[in-house]
N, C-alpha and C positions, 0 to 999 in steps of 0.2 A: 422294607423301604423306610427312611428317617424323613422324619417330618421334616418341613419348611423352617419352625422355630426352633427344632434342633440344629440343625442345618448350621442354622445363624448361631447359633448358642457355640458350637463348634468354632466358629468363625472367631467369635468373640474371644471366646478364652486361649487361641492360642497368639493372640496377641496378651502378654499379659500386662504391658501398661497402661493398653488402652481399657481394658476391661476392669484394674483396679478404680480408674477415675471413673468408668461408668455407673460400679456396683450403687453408689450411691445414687444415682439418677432414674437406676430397673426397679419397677415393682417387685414385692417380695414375690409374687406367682411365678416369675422365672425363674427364681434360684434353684428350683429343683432339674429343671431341665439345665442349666447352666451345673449344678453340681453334674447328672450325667455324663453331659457331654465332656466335664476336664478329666473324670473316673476316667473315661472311655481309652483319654486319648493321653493321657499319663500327665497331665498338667498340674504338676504337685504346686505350685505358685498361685495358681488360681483356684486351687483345692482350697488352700490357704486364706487366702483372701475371704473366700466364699463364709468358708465355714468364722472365720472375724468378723463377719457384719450378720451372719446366720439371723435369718427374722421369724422362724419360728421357735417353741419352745422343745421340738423333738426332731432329731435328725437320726432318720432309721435308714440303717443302709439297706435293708430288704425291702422296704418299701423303695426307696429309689431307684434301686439295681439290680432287685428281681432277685427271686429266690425258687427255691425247689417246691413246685406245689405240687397239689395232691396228683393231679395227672397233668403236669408238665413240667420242663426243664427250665434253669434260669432264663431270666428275661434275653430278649434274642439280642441286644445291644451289647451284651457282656460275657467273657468267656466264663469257663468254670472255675480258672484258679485267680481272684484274686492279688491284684498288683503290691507289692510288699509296698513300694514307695508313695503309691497311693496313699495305704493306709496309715501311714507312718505320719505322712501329712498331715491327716485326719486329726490323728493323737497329736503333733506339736502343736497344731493349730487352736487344741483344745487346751493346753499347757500353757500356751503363749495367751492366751482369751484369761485364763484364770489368772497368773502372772499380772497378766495389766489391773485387773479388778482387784486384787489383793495390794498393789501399790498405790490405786488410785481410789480406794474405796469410795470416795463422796463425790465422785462425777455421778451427773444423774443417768436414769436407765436411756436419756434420748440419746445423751454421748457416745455413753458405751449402747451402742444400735442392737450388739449383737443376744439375742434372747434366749440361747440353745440352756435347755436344763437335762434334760434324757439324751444320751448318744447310744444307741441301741444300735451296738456291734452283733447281734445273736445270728447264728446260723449263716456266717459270711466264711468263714477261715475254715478251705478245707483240708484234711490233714491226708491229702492222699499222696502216696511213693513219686509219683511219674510230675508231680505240683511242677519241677522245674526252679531255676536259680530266681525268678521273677516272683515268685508266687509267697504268700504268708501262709504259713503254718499254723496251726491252734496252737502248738507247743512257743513259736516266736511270737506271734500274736498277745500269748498271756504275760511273756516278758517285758513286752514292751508297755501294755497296759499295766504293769507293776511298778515298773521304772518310773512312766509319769507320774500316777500316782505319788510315791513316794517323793519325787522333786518336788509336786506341787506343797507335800504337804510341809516339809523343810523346809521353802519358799514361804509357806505361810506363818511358821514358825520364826522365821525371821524378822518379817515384814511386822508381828506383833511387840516383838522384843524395840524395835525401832520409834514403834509407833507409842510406846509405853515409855519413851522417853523425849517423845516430842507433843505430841499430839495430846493435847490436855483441854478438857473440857472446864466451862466455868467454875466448877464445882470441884475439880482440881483431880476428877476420875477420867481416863480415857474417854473420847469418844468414839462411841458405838457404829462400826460402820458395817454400811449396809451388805449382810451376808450375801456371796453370790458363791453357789454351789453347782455340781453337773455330775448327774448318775450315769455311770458308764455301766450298762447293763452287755453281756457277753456271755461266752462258751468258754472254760478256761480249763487247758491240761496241760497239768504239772508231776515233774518228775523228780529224780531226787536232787538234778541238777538246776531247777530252777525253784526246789523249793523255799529256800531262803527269802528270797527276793520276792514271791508271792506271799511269803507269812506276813514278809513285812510290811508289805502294800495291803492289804487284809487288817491287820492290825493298826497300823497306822494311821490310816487313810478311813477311818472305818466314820471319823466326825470331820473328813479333813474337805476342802474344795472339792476333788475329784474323789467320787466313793463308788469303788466295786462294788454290781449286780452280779451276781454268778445267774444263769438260766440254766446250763451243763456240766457240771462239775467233771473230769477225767483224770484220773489220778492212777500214774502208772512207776511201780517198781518202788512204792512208798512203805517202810514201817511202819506198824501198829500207833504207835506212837505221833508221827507226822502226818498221818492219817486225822487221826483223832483231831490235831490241832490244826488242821486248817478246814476241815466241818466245824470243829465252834465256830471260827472265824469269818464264815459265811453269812452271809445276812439270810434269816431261813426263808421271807417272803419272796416267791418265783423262783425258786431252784426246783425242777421236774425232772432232773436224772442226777443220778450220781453211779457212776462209771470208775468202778475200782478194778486194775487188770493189772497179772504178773505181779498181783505184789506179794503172791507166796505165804499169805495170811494163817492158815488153815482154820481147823474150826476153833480152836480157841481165839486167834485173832480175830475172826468174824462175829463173832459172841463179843468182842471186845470194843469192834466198831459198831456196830448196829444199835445200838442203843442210841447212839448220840444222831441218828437218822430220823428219830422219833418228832422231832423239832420243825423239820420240813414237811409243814402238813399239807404240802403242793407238790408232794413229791410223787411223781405215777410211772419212774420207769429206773431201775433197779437191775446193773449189771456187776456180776463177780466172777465172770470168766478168771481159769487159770488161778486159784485160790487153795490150789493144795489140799482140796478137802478127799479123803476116800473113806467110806463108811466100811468097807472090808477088812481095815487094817482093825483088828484085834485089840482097839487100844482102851485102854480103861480111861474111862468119861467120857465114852464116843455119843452114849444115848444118851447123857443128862447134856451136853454140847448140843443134839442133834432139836433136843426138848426147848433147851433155849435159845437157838435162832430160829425156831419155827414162830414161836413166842412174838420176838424181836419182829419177826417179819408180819404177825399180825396185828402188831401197832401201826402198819404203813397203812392206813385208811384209804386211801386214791391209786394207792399201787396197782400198775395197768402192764406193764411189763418187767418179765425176771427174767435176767439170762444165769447160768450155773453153767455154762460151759466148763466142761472139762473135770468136774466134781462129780467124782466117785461116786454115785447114789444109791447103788444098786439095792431093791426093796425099801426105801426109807422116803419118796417121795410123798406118801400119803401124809406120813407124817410131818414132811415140812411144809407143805402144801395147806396143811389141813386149818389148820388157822387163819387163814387170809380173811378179811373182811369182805372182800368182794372177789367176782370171776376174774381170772386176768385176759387179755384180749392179744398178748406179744408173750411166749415162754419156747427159750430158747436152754435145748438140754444135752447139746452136742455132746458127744466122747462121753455119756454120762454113764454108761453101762448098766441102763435098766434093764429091768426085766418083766417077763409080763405081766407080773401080779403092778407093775408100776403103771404099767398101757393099761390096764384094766382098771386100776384106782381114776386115771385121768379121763378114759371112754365115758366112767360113771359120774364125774365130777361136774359143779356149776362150771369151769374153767371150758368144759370143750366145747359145748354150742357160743361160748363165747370167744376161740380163738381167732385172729384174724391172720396171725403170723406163727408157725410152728418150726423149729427146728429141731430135727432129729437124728443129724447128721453122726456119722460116725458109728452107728449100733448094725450088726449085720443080720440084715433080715432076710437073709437067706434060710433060714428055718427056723425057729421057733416063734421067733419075734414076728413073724410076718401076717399071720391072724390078730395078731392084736392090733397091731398097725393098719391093719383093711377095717377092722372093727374103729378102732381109735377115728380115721377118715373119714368113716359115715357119720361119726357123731358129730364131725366139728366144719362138715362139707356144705353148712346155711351160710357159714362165715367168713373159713376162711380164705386167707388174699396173699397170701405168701408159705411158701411148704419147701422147707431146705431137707432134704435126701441126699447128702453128697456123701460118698464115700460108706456107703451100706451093702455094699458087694449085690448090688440089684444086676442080676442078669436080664438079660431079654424075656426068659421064660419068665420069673419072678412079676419083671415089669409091665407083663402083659396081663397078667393075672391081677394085677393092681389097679387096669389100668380104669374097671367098671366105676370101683370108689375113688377116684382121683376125678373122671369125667363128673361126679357125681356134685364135686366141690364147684357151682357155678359159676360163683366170685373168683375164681381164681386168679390172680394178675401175675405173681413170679412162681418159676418152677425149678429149687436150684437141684441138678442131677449130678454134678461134675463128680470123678473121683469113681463109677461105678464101671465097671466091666459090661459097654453097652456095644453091640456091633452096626454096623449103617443100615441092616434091614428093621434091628430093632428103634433105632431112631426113625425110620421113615414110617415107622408101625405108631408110635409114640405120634407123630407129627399130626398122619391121619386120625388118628383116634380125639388128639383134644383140638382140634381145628375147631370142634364145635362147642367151647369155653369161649365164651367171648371176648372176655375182660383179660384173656391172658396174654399179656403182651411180651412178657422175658421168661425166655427159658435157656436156664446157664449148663450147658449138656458135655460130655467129655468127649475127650478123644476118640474116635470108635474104635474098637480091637483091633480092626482089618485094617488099619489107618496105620499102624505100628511097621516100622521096618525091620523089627526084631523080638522076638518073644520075653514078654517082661513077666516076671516071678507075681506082679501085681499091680493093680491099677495106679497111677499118678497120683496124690492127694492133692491139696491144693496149695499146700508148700511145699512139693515137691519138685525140683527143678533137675531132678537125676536122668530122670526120662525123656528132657524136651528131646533130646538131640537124633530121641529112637521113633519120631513122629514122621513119616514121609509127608512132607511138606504138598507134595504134588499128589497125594491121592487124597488127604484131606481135604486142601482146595475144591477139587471135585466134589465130595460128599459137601463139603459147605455151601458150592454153588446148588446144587440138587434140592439141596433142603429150601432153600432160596425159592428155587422154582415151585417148588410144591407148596410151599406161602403163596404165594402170588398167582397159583391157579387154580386156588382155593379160596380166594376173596381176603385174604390175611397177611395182606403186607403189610401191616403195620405191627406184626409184631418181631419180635429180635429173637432169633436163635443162635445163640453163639457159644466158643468152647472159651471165652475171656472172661473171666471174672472180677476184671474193671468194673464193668458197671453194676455187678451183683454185690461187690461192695460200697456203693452208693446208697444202696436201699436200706430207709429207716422205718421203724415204726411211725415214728410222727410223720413221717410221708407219706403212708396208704392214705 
């Protein structure tokens, strides 16, 4: 239910002429609930206004309009995708603020009212499939923070050249006017389509009015090269990930970028999914390649998560591992094709009583791998809080013999199973047994066999869309309702059992 002075805050802004002659008459204490309320209700003019007379020095959209915390969802006022023209507002209004101060330099600060210096865009823009025509992207999101930037800095560029020919001080030197600047700190991914336009904004803008913060670096389907030049480019204080994906690197190119990672010494979460690497291919400088980004990687001092998705490992994690300065607490090693001298190097290592999030999807432990994996779980079962198993060809028999060292993991909060060959007794087996996990609230589970209206060669993965059509809709249903009930007459309706992995791709490390 919305408060009284929301209410009225509502009321206010969608009038917007009466609300622009007001702004000057409201105490600065309303303007946050008046900025919510025009977010809310799409009032880009009064977005505008707001943010023109802004009276504090930081305007954080997570602080205003809720964000994803550790155990709960965005604030209840706001949906989850983010209004494009919202935010767009935000950025002109931040454009149009600088604009004025760059033409008008020697109005005093009481003139110019408005006092914004930080606009902490972080963790707003989400980049999910189903966002809709309404919603900002991180990929549109980082354009447009590019775009301004560079305007402003052109604008200011000008504005100098003008002033250099008017504006002459006693002494016959320009006069000095009073610098007004605004860090735009954000999440920014870029592709090879929007590369240009973020170099230049990077480059640019780096001493200019408005200067990019990166806090998330994501950079996808970039060259060695492009790569490299928009990490110099980054400011290194407060950058905590860098997210390099599909860009087909292998290990020489990753030897070629890591070096220049060294620099972010705030840096704690480190993803290289899909990087072409396979230590099996027979190639000459596989080992002195494998020696130097171990290296590389044990210069990351704070490094807290690694993903290697899809990198060929097999036998060679000790040794990339092995250098790390500290345990990691997030290592994700999908499709990586270890083996068990690799479960066994990680059982024994500082890394497992410290994991909190594991992924190990895609390795079939259907037999050999599967003692190391029961062993691997006891060791890392004080801590951890997320355990991906999807697509490991876990049958019922497998998963029930699993199931002592999994109950064992207490913390547990996610459980993703999707992708295995599981049937509705072995799910109702699965249900009863971790009912008594407290903390576990999402369990992302697959189709069950019996669920299938036709015999499939093999289980769904989780981009796999060949199969929807062979799912009986109407016997699933049922098994979905069942499970339903058996939460709830067990005391655990609060947690989620579902076969969508919508929401199992929401979940982050910085979120446990």
């Amino acid at each position: 239910m919305h408060s009284l002075v929301f209410l009225c805050a509502r009321r206010l802004v969608s009038h917007c002429p009466g609300a622009r002659r007001a702004l000057d008459l409201l105490p600065a204490e309303l303007y946050p609930v008046l900025f919510q309320a025009a977010f809310l209700d799409g009032r880009t003019l009064a977005l505008r206004d707001l943010v023109a007379t802004w009276p504090f020095p930081v305007l954080s959209f997570q602080r205003l309009l809720g964000h994803r915390g550790r155990h709960r969802g965005r604030h209840p006022l706001f949906g989850e995708k983010p209004s494009k023209l919202c935010i767009q507002a935000v950025i002109l209004a931040v454009v149009a603020h600088l604009r004025r101060a760059l033409e008008e330099p020697c109005r005093g600060a009481s003139e110019r009212r408005c006092r914004l210096r930080v606009l902490d865009m972080t963790g707003l823009q989400d980049d999910d499939a189903d966002r809709g025509p309404e919603g900002m992207s991180l990929w549109s999101g980082t354009v447009a923070l590019a775009k301004a930037c560079i305007e402003v800095s052109k604008h200011q560029s000008e504005c100098l050249k003008r002033g250099s020919k008017r504006r002459k001080g006693p002494s016959g030197t320009s006069a000095a006017p009073r610098p007004v600047a605004v860090e735009v700190r954000a999440d920014l991914f870029v592709n090879g389509t929007s590369y240009g336009v973020l170099r230049d904004a990077l480059q640019t803008g780096a001493a200019g009015p408005l200067r990019l913060k990166c806090r998330d670096f994501h950079a996808e389907e970039l060259s060695v090269a492009s790569t490299v030049s928009l990490l110099e480019s980054l400011e290194p204080a407060g950058v905590r990930r860098v997210d390099l994906r599909f860009n087909n690197l292998g290990l020489a190119g990753l030897c070629a970028v890591l070096p220049h990672l060294a620099r972010f010494t705030d840096l704690l979460s480190l993803k290289l999914p899909y990087s072409n690497v396979d230590v099996r291919r027979l190639a000459a400088g596989t080992d002195a390649g494998l020696r130097r980004l171990a290296a590389q990687l044990g210069r990351l001092p704070c490094l807290k998560e690694l993903n290697l998705d899809s990198s060929r490992l097999s036998g060679k994690l000790r040794q990339l591992l092995g250098d790390l300065q500290a345990p990691l607490e997030s290592l994700e090693l999908a499709f990586c094709s270890l083996l068990p001298g690799d479960f066994a190097f990680l059982s024994q290592s500082p890394h497992a009583p410290a994991l909190r999030k594991l992924d190990l999807s895609g390795h079939d432990f259907s037999e050999n791998l599967f003692q190391p994996l029961r062993h691997l779980l006891e060791e890392t079962s004080a801590s951890l809080l997320h355990l991906d198993l999807m697509e490991c060809r876990l049958t019922d028999a497998r998963l029930e013999a699993l199931l002592p060292a999994l109950c064992r993991c207490s913390r547990l909060r996610c459980l993703g199973l999707f992708g295995n060959p599981l049937s509705t007794p072995g799910l109702k087996t699965l249900l009863r047994k971790t009912v008594v996990l407290p903390d576990l609230r999402l369990v992302v589970y697959p189709y069950p066999v019996d669920c299938y209206s036709r015999e499939l060669p093999r289980p769904p993965s989780a981009s796999d869309r060949l199969f929807e059509d062979a799912v009986d809709e109407e016997r699933f249903a049922v098994v979905s309702a069942e499970l339903c009930r058996m939460l709830v007459s067990s005391g655990r309706a609060d947690a989620v059992w579902t076969a969508s992995l919508c929401r199992h791709g929401a979940l982050d490390y910085f979120a446990l």
